[in-house]
C-alpha positions as CSV (number, residue, x, y, z in Angstrom):
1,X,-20.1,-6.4,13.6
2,X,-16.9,-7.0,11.8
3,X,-18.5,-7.4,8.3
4,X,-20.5,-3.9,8.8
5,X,-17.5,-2.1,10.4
6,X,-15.4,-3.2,7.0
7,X,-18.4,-2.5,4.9
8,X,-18.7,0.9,6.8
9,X,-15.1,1.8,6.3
10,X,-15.1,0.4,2.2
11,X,-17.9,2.9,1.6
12,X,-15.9,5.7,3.2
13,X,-13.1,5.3,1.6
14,X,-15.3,4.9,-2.2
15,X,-17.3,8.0,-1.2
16,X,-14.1,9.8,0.0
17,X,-12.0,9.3,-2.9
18,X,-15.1,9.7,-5.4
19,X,-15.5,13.6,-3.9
20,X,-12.7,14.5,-3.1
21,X,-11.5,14.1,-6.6
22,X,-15.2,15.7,-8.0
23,X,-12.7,19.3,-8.8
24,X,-11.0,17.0,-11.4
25,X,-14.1,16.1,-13.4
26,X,-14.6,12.9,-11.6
27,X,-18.4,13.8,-10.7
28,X,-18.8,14.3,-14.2
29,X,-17.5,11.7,-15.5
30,X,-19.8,9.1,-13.5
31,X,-22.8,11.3,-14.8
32,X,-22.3,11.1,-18.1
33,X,-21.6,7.3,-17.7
34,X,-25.0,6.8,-15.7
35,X,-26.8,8.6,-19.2
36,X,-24.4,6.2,-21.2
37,X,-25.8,3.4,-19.5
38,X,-29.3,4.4,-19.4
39,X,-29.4,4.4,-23.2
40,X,-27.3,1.3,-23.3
41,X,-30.2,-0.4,-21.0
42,X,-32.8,1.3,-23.3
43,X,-31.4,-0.2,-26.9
44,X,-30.9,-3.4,-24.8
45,X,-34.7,-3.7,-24.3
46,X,-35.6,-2.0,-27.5
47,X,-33.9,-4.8,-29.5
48,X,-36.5,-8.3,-29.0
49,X,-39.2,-5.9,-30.4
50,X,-37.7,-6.1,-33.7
51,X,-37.4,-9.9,-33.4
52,X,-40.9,-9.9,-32.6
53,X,-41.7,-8.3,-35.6
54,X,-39.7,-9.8,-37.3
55,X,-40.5,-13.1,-36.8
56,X,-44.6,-12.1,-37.2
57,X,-43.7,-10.4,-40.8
58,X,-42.1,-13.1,-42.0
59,X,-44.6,-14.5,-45.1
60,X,-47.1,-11.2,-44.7
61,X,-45.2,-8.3,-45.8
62,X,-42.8,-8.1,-48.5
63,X,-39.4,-9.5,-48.1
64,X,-37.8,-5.8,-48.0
65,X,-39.7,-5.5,-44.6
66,X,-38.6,-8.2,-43.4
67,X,-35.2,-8.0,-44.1
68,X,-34.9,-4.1,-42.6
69,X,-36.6,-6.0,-39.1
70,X,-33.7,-8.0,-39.7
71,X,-31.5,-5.6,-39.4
72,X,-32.8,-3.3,-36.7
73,X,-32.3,-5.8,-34.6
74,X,-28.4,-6.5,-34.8
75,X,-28.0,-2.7,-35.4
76,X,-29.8,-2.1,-32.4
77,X,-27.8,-4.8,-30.3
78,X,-24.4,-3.3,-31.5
79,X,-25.0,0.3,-30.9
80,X,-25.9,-0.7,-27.1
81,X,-22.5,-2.7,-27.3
82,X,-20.5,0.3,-28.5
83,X,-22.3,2.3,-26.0
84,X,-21.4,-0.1,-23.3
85,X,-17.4,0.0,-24.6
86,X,-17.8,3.7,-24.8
87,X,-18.8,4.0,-21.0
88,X,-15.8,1.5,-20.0
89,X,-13.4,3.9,-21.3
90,X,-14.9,6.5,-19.7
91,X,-14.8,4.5,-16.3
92,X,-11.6,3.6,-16.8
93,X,-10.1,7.5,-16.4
94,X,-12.2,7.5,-13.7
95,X,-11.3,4.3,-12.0
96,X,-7.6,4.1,-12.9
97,X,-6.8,8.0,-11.1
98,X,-9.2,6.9,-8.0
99,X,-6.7,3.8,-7.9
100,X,-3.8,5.5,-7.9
101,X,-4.6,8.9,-5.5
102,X,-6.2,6.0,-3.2
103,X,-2.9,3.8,-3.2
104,X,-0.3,7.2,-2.8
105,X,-2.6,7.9,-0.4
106,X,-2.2,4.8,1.9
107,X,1.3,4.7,1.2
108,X,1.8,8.0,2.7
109,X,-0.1,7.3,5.6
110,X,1.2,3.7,6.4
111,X,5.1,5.8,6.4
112,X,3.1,7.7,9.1
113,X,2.3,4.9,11.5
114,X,5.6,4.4,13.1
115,X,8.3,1.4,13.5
116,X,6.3,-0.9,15.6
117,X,3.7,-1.1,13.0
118,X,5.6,-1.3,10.1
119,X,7.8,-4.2,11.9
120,X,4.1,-5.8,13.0
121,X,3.2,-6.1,9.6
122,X,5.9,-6.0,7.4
123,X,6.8,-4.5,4.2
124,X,5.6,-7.3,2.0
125,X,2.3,-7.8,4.5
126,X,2.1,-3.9,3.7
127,X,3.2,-4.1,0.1
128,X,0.2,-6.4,-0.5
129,X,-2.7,-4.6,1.4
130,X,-2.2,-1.4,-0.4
131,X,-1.9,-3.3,-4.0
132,X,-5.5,-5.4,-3.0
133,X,-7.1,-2.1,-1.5
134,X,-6.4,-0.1,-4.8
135,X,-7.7,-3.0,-6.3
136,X,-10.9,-3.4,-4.2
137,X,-11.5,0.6,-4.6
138,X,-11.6,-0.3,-8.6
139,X,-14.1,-3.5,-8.3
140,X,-16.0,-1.0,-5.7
141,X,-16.5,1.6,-8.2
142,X,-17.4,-0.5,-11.0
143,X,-19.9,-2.8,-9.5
144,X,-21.7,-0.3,-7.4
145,X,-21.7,2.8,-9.8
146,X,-21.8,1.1,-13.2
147,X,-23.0,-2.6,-13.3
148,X,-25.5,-2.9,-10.8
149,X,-27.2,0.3,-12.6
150,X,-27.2,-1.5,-15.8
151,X,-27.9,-4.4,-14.8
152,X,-30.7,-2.7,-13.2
153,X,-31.6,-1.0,-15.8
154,X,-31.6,-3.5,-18.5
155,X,-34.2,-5.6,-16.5
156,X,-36.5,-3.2,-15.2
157,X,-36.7,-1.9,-18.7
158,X,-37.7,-5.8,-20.1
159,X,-39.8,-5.9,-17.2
160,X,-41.7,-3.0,-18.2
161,X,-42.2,-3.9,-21.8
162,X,-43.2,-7.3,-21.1
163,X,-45.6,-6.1,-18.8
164,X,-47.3,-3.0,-21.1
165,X,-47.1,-5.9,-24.4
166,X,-48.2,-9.0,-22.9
167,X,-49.5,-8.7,-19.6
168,X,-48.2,-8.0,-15.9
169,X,-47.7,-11.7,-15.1
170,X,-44.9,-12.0,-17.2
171,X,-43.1,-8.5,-16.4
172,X,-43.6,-9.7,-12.4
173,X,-42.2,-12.6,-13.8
174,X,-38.8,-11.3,-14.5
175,X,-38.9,-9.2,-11.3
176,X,-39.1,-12.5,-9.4
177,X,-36.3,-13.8,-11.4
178,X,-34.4,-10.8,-9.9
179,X,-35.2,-11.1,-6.4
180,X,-34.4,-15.0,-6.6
181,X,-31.2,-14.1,-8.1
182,X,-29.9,-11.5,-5.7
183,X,-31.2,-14.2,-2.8
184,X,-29.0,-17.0,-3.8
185,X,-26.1,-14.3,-4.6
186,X,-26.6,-12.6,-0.9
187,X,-26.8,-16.4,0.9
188,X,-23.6,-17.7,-1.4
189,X,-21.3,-14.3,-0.6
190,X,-21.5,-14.4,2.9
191,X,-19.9,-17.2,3.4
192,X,-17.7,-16.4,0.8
193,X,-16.2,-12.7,2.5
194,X,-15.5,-15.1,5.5
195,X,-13.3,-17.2,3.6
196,X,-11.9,-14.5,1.2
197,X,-10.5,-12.8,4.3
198,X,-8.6,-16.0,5.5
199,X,-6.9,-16.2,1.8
200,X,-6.4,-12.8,2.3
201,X,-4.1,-13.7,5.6
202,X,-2.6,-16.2,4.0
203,X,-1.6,-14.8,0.8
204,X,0.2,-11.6,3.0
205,X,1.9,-14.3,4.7
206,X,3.0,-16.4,1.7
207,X,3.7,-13.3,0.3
208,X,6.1,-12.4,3.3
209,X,8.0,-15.6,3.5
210,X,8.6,-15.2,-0.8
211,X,10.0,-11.6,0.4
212,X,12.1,-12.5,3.4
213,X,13.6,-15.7,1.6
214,X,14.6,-13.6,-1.4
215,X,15.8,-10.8,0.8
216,X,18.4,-13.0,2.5
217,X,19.0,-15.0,-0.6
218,X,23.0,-15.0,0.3
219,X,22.0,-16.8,3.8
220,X,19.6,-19.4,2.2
221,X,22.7,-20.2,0.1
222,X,25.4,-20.4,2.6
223,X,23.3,-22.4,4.9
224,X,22.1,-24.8,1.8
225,X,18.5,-23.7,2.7
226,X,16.9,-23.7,-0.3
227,X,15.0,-26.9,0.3
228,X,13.6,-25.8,3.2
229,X,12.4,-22.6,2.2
230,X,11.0,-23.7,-0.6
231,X,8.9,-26.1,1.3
232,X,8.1,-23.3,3.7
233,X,6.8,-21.5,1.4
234,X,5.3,-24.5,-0.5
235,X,3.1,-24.7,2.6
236,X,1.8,-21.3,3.0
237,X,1.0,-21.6,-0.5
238,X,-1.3,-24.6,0.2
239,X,-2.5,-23.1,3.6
240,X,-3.6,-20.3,0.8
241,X,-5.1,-22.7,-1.4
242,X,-7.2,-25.1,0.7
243,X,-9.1,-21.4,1.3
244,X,-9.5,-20.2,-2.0
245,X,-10.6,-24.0,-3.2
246,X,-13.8,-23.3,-0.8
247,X,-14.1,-20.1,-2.5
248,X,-14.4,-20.9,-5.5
249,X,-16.6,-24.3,-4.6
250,X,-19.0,-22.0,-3.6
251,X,-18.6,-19.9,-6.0
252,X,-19.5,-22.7,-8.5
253,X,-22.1,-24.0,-6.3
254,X,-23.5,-20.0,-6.6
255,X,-23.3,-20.8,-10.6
256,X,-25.1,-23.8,-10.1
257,X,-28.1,-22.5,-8.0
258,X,-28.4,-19.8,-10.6
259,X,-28.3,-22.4,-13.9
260,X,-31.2,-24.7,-11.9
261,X,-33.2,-21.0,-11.6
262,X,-33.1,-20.4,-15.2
263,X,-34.4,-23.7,-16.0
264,X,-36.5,-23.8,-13.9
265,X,-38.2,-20.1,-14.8
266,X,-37.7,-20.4,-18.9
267,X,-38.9,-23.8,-18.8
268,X,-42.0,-22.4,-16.6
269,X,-42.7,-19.3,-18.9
270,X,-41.9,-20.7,-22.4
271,X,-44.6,-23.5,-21.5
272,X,-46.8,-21.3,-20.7
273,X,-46.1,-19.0,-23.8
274,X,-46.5,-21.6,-25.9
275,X,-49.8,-22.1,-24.3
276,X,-50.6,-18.9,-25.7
277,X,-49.6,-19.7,-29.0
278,X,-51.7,-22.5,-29.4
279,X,-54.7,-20.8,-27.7
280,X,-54.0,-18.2,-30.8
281,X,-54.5,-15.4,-28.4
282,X,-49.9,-15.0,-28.7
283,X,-48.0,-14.4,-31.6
284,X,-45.2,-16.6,-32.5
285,X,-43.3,-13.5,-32.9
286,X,-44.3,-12.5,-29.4
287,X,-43.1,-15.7,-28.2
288,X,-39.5,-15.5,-29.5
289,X,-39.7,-12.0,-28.0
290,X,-40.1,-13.3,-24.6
291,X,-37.8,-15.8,-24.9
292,X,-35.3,-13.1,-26.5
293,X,-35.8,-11.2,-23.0
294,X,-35.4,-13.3,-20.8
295,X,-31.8,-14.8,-22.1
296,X,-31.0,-11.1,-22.3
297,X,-31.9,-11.1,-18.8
298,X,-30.7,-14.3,-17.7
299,X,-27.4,-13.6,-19.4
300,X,-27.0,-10.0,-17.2
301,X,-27.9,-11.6,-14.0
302,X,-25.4,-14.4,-14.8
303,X,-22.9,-11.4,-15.4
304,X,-24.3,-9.7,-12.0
305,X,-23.4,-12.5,-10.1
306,X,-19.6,-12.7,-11.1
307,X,-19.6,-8.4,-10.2
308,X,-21.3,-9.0,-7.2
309,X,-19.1,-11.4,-6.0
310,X,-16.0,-9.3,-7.1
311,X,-17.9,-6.6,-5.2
312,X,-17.9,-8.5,-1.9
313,X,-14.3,-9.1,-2.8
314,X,-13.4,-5.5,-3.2
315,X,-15.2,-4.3,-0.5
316,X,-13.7,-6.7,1.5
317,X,-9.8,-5.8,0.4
318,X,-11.2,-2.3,0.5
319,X,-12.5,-2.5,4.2
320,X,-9.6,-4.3,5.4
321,X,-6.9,-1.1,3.8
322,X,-9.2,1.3,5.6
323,X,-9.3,-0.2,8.7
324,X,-5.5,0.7,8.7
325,X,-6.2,4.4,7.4
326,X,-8.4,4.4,10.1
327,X,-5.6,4.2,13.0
328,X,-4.2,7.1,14.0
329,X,-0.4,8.1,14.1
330,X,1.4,7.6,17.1
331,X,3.7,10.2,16.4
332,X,2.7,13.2,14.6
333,X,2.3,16.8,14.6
334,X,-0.1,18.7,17.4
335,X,-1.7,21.3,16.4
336,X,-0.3,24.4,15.6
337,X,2.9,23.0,15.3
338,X,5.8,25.5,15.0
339,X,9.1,25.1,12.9
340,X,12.4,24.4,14.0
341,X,14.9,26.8,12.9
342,X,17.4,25.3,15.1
343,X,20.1,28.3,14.4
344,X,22.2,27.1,17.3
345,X,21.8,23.2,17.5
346,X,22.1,22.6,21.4
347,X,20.2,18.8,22.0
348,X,19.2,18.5,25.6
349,X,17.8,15.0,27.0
350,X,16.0,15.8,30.1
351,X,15.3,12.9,32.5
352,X,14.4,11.1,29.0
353,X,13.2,7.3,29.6
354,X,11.9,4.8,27.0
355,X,10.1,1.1,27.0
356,X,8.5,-0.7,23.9
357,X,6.9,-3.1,26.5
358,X,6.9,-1.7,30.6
359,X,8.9,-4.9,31.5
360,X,11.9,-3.9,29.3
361,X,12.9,-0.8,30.0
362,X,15.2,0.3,27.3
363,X,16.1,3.8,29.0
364,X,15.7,5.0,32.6
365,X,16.4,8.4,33.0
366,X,18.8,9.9,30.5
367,X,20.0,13.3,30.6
368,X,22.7,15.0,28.5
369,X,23.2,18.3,26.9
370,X,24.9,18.8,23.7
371,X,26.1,22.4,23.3
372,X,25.8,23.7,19.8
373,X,29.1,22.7,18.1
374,X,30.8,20.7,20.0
375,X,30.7,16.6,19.7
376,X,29.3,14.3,22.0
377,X,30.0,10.4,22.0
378,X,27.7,8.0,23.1
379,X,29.4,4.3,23.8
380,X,28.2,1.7,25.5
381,X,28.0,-2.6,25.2
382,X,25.4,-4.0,22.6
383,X,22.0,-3.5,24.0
384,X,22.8,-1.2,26.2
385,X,20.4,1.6,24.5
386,X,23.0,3.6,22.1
387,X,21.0,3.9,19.0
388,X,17.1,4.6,20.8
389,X,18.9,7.8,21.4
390,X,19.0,8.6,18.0
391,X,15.3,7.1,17.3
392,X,14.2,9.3,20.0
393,X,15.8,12.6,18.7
394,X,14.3,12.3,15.1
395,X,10.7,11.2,16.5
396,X,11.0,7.5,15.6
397,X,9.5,6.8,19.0
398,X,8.1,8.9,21.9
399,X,9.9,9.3,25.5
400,X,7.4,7.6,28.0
401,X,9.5,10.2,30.5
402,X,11.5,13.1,30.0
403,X,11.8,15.6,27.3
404,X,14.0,16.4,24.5
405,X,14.7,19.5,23.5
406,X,16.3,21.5,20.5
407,X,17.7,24.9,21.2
408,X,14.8,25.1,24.6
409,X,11.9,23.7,22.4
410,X,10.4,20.3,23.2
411,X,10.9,18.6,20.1
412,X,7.1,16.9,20.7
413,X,5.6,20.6,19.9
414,X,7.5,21.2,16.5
415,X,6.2,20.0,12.8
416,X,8.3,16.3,11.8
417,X,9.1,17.9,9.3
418,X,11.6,20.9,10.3
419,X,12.8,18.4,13.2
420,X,14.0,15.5,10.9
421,X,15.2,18.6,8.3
422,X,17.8,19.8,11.5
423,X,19.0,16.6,12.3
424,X,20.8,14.4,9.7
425,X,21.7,10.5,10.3
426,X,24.4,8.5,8.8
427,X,23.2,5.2,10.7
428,X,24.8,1.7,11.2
429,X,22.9,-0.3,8.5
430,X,22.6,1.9,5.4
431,X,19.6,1.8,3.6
432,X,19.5,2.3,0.2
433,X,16.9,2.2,-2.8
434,X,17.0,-0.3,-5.9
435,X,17.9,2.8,-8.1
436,X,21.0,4.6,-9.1
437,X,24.3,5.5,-7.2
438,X,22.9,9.1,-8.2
439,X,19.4,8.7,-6.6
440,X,20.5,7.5,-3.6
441,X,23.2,9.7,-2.6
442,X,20.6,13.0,-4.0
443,X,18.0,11.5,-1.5
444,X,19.7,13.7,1.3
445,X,18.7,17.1,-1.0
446,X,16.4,15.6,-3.8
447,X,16.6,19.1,-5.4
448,X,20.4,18.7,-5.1
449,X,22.6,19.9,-8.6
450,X,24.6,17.3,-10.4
451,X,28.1,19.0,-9.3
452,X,26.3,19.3,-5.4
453,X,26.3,15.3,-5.9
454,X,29.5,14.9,-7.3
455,X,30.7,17.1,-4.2
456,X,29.1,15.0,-1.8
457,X,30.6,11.9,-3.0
458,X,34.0,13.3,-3.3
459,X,33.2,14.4,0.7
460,X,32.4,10.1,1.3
461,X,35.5,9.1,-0.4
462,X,33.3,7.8,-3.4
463,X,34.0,10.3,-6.1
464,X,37.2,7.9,-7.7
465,X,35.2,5.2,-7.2
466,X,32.2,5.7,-9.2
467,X,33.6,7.4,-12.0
468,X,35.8,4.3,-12.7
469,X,32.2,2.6,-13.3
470,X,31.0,2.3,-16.9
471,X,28.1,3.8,-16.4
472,X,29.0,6.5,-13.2
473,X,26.3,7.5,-11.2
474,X,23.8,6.1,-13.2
475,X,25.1,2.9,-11.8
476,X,22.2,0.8,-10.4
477,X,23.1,-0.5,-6.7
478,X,20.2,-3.8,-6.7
479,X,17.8,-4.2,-4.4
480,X,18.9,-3.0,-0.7
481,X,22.4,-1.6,-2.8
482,X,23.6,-5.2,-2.3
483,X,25.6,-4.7,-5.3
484,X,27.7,-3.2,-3.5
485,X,30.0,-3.7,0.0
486,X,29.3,-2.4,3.4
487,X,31.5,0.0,3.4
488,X,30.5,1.3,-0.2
489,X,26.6,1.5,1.2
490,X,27.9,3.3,4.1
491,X,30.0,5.7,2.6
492,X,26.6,6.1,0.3
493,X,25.1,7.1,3.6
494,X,27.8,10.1,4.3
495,X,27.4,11.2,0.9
496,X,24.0,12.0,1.8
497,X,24.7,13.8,5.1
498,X,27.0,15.7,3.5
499,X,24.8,16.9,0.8
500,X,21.7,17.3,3.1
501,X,23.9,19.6,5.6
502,X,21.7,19.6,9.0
503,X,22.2,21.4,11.8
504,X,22.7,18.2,14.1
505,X,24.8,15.7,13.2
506,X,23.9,12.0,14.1
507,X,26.4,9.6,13.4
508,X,25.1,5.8,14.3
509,X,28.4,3.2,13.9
510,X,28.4,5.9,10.9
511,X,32.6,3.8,9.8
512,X,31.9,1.0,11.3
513,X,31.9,-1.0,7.8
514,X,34.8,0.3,6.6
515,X,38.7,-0.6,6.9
516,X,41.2,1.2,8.5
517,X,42.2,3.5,6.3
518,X,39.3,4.4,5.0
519,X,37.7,4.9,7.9
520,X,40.7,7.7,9.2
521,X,39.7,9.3,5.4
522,X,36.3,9.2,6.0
523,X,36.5,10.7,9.6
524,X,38.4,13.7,8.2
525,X,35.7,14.2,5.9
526,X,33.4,13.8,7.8
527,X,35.1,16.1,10.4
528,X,35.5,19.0,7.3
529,X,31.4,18.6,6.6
530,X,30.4,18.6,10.2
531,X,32.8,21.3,11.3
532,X,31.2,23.9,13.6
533,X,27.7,21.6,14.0
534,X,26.7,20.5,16.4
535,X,27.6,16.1,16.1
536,X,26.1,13.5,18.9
537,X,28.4,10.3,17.3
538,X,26.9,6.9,18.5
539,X,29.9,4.7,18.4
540,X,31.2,0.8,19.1
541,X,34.7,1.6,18.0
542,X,36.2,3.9,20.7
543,X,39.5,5.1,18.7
544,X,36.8,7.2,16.6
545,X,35.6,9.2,19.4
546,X,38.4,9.7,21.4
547,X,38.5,13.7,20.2
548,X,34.7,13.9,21.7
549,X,34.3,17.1,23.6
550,X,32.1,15.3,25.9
551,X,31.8,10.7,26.1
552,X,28.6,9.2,27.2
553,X,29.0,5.6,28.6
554,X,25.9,4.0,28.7
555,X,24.8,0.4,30.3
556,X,22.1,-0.9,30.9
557,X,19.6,2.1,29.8
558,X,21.7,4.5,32.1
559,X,24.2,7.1,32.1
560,X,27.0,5.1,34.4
561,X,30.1,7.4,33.1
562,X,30.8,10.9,31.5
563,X,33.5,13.0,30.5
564,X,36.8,13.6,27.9
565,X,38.7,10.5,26.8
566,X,41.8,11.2,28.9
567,X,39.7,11.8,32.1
568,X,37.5,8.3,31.5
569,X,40.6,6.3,31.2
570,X,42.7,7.9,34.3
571,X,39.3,6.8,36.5
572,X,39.8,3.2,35.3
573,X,35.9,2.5,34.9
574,X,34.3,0.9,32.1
575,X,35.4,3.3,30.0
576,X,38.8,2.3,30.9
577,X,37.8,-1.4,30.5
578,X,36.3,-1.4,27.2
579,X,39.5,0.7,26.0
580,X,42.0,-1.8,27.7
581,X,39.7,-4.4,25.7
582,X,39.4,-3.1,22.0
583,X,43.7,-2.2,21.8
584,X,44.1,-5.5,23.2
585,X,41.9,-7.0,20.5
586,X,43.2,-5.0,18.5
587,X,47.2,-5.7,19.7
């Protein structure tokens, strides 16, 4: 059931991407490569007839004849051969735009499958699948479309001749040869897609452990890990490896069963050729023929078995990337969904509760409003459910309870789009992309101007900063921007809020990387940008919130406190508390 439900899923994902590009030509394309490879089969079987001739002129004819028999016969082999080169070419426009649609493709749907997936799998486990199914899609085309069709081709065409020069035995002959081919091939690959998939799992979770070890590569040196990491990984390599030495055993095995065929059939029909040649009712001429034939057809079988095999493989890889195209979205737009406008920007969490598992509720029954414009704080001990807020007002996750809405629409009926366009994040772990200082702060407007980024830096307290680098905003920032500090990455991040300009404001720990004085900098400008929006500021360090028009104290999952800064503290709850404790920390 699994192998046919992968199979199933490989063949439409090939007939999918092989039709829906047929506008571009694609359709075409394959066309003219089937009549490329008919002729190429047809010159294929054409050329032992000259040999035959050849071979039965030689000492009858003049040697002129001779020698143009000669000829015909490597002229006729190397045409085929440029015909064959010619139809690779042409695949190869064919194969390499199917690869790449097919891998944008599953990109753009894996960013669609939510947070718990993409922390189920992870982004090398992910990175991996789509690079083997774009892979798989290739061998797919090519084996199914191309070789087998030649191969095909070429021995139904040796068959035939055979048959309509010497007799049916020997073209039944070769059609045996076939069947006993594709039998061995079948028997061998079966057991071979069963293993393939475990080397599969283990190389994603090599793979994973390379990632993750190179990822934290400052940790693995402060801890004097490298040792240990290295033989981690040492043994999900050979986990890997004591899978793919039984795939290729019986691979070779395969190889071997194949060899012991084609003694077995060119010793059986070259013995009983030469029978015929000594009985004078065969040619010797006729006899090299057949043997001509049948290492032409013994030589593409050889060849089918290897694409066969990579077939398996691809449809294998292929299956398994579908099977994740497959799964629907847990968060995405219903139909008919309408656009945000959000002119005013009020946020209302109505009765709102959230659980990734039903035995940890993360949530129980939040409700708030934020009216457009003014700020509201949200504080609250580690844990206590600060920053699912924010995942729950950009979509990240669905309420299991409650509604959110955005100026009276439920934010569940709008398009993603035109929500996560009103609401702009500056969160507590910046991310940023192994590219330039540039890049990264234009991703919050990617159409943004070069003096719109310049502006938006200045706004993060950046602008001095980068141009005292050599190279300015072109500056690359490595992989994760770990070239640079906290505080730089974050102020990266308010960069980009201030050049995207939401409506809503969301501001996770948004200074909590930075120093004193450049966080009271960064709040004014911050305060400038955001004047007049509407601003919902998650927060650990309470002196940046005490001008909140409204403070959330959460514990727990719940909504325990509420009100201005002054207010909180004169009740001497754990507002009051948590106050008393950071100036005393920080006393």
């Amino acid at each position: 059931m699994v192998d046919a439900a992968l199979d199933g899923g490989a063949l439409r994902a090939l007939r999918a991407n092989l039709w829906s590009a047929g506008a571009r030509g694609v359709i075409g394309r394959l066309a003219v490569a089937f009549a490329m490879t008919f002729v190429s089969a047809s010159l294929a079987a054409a050329g032992p007839l000259f040999m035959r001739r050849l071979v039965d002129a030689l000492g009858t004819y003049p040697l002129a004849t001779p020698l143009i028999l000669t000829i015909g016969y490597p002229l006729t082999r190397m045409t085929g051969l440029w015909v064959i080169q010619a139809r690779v070419i042409l695949m190869a426009s064919v194969m390499e735009g199917a690869k790449a649609r097919y891998a944008a493709d599953a990109l753009a749907h894996v960013l669609t499958l939510g947070r718990a997936f993409r922390l189920e799998h992870g982004a090398a486990g992910l990175s991996r699948l789509i690079e083997r199914g774009a892979i798989g899609l290739e061998a797919s085309i090519r084996s199914t479309q191309v070789a087998l069709f030649q191969v095909g081709l070429e021995a139904a065409f040796s068959g035939a001749v055979l048959a309509s020069v010497i007799g049916p035995g020997f073209g039944l002959v070769v059609l045996l040869v076939m069947l006993c081919y594709a039998a061995v091939a079948i028997g061998f690959t079966r057991q071979q897609v069963k293993l393939r998939r475990r080397v599969n799992e283990h190389d994603s979770g090599a793979n994973r452990r390379l990632i993750d070890t190179l990822s934290n590569y400052d940790a693995v040196q402060a801890f004097d890990a490298a040792g240990h990491e290295t033989r981690r990984y040492s043994a999900a390599r050979a986990e890997q490896a004591t899978f793919a030495l039984r795939v290729q055993a019986a691979n070779s095995l395969m190889n071997m069963a194949w060899q012991m065929l084609e003694a077995v059939a060119l010793a059986g029909v070259m013995t009983a050729a030469a029978h015929e040649v000594l009985a004078h009712r065969m040619s010797v001429g006729t006899l090299v023929m057949i043997q001509v034939y049948l290492m032409q057809v013994f030589g593409n079988m050889a060849g089918l078995g290897v694409v066969y095999s990579d077939a398996r493989q691809g449809f294998v890889d292929l299956g398994q990337l579908q099977a994740v195209l497959d799964r629907r979205s847990p968060i995405a737009d219903p139909p008919h969904a309408r656009p945000l406008r959000a002119p005013q920007g009020e946020v209302v969490f109505e009765h709102v509760s959230f659980a990734y598992d039903p035995e940890r509720p993360i949530l129980s029954d939040v409700s708030f409003v934020v009216p457009p414009g003014r700020n509201i704080a949200i504080v609250g001990a580690t844990g206590a459910g600060k920053t699912t807020i924010g995942h729950l007002l950009l979509r990240l996750h669905e309420p299991t309870a409650g509604a959110i809405r955005i100026d009276g629409e439920e934010i569940r009926g709008v398009s993603l789009a035109s929500l996560r366009a009103a609401v702009g994040v500056v969160p507590q772990d910046a991310q940023l992309f192994d590219d330039t200082l540039g890049y990264n702060i234009r991703y919050g407007r990617v159409g943004a101007s070069d003096v719109e980024v310049r502006e938006a830096a200045r706004h993060a307290q950046l602008g001095a900063f980068i141009e005292s680098l050599p190279l300015g905003y072109d500056t690359r920032v490595g992989e994760r921007g770990l070239k640079l500090s906290g505080g730089e990455r974050q102020r990266i991040a308010i960069a980009r809020l201030a050049l995207k300009r939401p409506r809503i404001f969301l501001f996770d720990e948004a200074t909590s990387s930075l120093d004193t004085i450049t966080e009271r900098a960064v709040q004014r400008a911050l305060a400038e940008v955001s004047a007049g929006h509407t601003r919902l500021v998650i927060a650990h360090r309470l002196s940046t919130i005490v001008d909140a028009d409204e403070i959330l104290v959460l514990n727990a999952g719940r909504i325990i406190e509420r009100g201005r800064h002054a207010d909180l503290l004169r009740r001497g709850g754990a507002y009051a508390a948590l106050w008393a404790e950071q100036t005393a920390r920080v006393g």
